[in-house]
N, C-alpha and C positions, 0 to 999 in steps of 0.2 A: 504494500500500500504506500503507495505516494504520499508525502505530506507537505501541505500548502503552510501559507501565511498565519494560517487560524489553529495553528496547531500551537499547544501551547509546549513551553520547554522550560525546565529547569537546568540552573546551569551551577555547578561547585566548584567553587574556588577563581577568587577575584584575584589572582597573584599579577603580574608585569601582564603572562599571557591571557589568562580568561579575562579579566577587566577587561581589554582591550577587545578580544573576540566577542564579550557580549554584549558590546555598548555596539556593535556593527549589526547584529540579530537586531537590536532594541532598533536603531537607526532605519534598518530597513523592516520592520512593521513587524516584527514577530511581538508575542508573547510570553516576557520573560521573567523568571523569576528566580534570583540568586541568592547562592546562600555562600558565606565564609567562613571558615570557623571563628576571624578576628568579625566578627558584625560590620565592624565602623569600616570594610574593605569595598563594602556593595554601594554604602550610602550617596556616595556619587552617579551609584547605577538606576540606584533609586530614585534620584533627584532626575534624572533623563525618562524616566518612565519605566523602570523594573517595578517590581515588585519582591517582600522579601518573603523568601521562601522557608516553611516550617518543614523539617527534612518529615515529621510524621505523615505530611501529607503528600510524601512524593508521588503515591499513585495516581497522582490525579493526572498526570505529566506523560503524554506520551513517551515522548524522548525525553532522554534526561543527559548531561552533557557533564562532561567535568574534566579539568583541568588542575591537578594536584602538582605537590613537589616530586614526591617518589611513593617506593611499592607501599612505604608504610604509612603513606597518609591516605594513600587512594584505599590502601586494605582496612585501615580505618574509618573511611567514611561510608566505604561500600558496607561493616559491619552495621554500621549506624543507621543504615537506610532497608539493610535487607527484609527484615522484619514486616517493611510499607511497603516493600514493592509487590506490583500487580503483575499478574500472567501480561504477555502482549507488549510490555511496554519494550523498550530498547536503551541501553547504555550507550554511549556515544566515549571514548574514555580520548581525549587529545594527551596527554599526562605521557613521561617519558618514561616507563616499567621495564622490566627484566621480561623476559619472554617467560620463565618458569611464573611471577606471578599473575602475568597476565592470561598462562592459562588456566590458573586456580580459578583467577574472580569471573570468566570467563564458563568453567566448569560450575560452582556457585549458582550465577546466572542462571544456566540452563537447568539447573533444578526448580526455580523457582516461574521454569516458562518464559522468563528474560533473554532476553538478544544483547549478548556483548559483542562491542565492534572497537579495538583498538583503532584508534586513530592519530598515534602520534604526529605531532609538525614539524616542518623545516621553515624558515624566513625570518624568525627574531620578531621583537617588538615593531620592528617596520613593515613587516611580512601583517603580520594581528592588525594591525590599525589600516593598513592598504587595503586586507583583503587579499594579500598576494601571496597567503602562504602555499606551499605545497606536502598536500596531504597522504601516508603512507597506512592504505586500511588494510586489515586482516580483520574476516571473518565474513560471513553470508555473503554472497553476491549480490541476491536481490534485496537485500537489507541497507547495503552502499547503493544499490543505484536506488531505492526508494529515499535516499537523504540527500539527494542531490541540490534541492532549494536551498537546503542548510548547509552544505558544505560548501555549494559556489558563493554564499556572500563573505564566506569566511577566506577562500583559497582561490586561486590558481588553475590548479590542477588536484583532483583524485585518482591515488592509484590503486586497487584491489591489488596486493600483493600475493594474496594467496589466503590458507585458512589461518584462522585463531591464532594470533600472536607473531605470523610473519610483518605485519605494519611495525613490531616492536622490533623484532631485529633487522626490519632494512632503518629505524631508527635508527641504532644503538650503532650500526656498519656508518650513518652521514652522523653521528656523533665524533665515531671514531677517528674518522677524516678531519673533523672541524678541530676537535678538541687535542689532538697530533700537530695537525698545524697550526692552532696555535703560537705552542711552545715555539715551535719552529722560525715562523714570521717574529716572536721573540729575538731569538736569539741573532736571525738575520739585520732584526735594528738594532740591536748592542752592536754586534758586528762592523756594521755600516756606519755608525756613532762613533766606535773608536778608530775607525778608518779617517775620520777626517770630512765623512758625508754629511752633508745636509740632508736627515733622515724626512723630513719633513715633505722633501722631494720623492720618495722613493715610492709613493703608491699611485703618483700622476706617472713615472717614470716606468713603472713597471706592468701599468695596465696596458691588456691588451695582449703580453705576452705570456710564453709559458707558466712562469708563478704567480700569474695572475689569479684572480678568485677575490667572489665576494667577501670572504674574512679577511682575505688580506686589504682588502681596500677601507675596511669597515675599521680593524684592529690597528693597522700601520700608521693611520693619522694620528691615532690615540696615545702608542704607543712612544710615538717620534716626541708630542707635544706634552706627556703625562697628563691627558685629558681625560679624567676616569669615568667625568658622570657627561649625562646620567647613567644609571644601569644598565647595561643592554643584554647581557649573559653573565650571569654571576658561577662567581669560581666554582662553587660547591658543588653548581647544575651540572655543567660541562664534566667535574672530578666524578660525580655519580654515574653519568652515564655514560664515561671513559672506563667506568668500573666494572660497567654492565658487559660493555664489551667484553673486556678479560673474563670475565666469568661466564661470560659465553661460550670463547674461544675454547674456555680450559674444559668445559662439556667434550668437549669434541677434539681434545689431546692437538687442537692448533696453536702452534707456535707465534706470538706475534708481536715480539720485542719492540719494536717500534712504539707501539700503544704501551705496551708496559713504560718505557721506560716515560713517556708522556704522564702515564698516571701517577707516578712516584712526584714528578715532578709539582705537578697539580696540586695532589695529596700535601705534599711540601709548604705549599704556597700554601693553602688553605689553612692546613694548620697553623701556619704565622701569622693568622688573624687577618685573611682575605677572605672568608668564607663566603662571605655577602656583595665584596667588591665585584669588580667588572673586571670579565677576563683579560681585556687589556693590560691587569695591572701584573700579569707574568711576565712582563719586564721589567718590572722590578725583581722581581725571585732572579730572572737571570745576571741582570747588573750587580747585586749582590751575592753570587754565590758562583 
């Protein structure tokens, strides 16, 4: 079943990314209602025309949408909710998981006649607020092309990746890439800095060619100029889901030092009281160490 404008959705978790994806729902006519577990997180959503949402009453919500930090706040909230949910309705989870817990709350769901569909994103907070993101689903096929009004205001592009919890490892696979290179675009403007470079130049200089890429054009200016804020990907996000990856790999006896030795690094930084910073500021970990 198809669902239009009139469908009402509940959405969890106002963090950098749901804020910004539900105020786009709200924008273009749906009906929304959110909940956070800090309260005072919605109240801007509220003041645009949300509504706040009492999780007892989630049945009432076809789709229900939610955007958490990790496994253990989504398995948290999905506890908190299982109890209201009705047969029929559907999860919607954008939230970045381990593929093992995604196929629990997944597993879960379908006892209770719910529809879990991992939907993790790629595009950052500019991605969320454009509507530009790009979407990686796992699970039913005719349950992503039935979300389709819902996911084009939010993306780009949706990809049906495959069953249950492959949207979370082709996650976890463009985590690994992003939050690798990082470090790396790191360490290339220390590099360049004590070369004598006017680092400042190096991401008008280097667009366009091989080490080009949107992180590096995004991180490089930050990085050259120590311009941290505002937020845009904080350390601890990227250090989780750089971890997801390893513990993936290590499932499956794959070797893949590259990402480790990123995650130590991360790991590193975060612990030195970045945890909340903006991944940009792993140039400091490297200028220091």
């Amino acid at each position: 079943m198809a669902f239009d404008r009139n469908t009402k959705i509940a959405f969890l978790g106002m963090g950098l990314m749901g804020s910004r994806m539900a105020t786009r729902l709200i924008q273009a006519g749906f009906e929304v209602a959110v909940w956070n577990r800090t309260a005072a997180a919605c109240d801007e959503l509220i003041a645009i025309g949300a509504t706040a949402l009492q999780l007892e009453n989630i049945a009432h919500y076809p789709v229900v949408l939610s955007c958490l930090a990790d496994d253990a706040a989504v398995a948290a909230v999905y506890a908190s909710i299982e109890t209201h949910l009705a047969a029929g309705q559907i999860i919607v989870d954008f939230s970045s998981l381990s593929v093992n817990q995604t196929h629990q709350l997944a597993h879960a769901a379908k006892i209770k006649q719910v529809t879990w569909i991992d939907s993790p994103v790629s595009g950052g907070t500019a991605g969320a607020e454009q509507g530009t993101l790009v979407i990686f689903a796992g699970g039913d096929a005719q349950t992503i092309q039935d979300l389709s009004l819902i996911y084009n205001v939010l993306s780009q592009r949706v990809t049906r990746m495959g069953d249950s919890g492959t949207g979370q490892a082709t996650k976890i696979c463009n985590q690994l890439i992003v939050a690798a290179n990082s470090t790396l675009i790191a360490e290339a403007v220390a590099l360049a800095e004590k070369s004598g470079v006017d680092t400042t130049l190096l991401a008008p200089a280097l667009a366009g060619g091989f080490a080009d890429s949107k992180p590096f054009q995004i991180l490089t200016p930050r990085m050259a100029t120590h311009q941290f804020e505002p937020v845009q990907w904080k350390v601890q996000t990227l250090s989780k889901d750089l971890n997801n990856a390893v513990q993936l790999a290590a499932q499956f006896k794959l070797s893949i030092p590259v990402a480790s030795l990123a995650l130590s690094q991360l790991k590193a930084h975060q612990d030195n009281g970045f945890a909340e910073k903006d991944l940009a500021t792993i140039i400091q970990h490297v200028e220091h160490n």
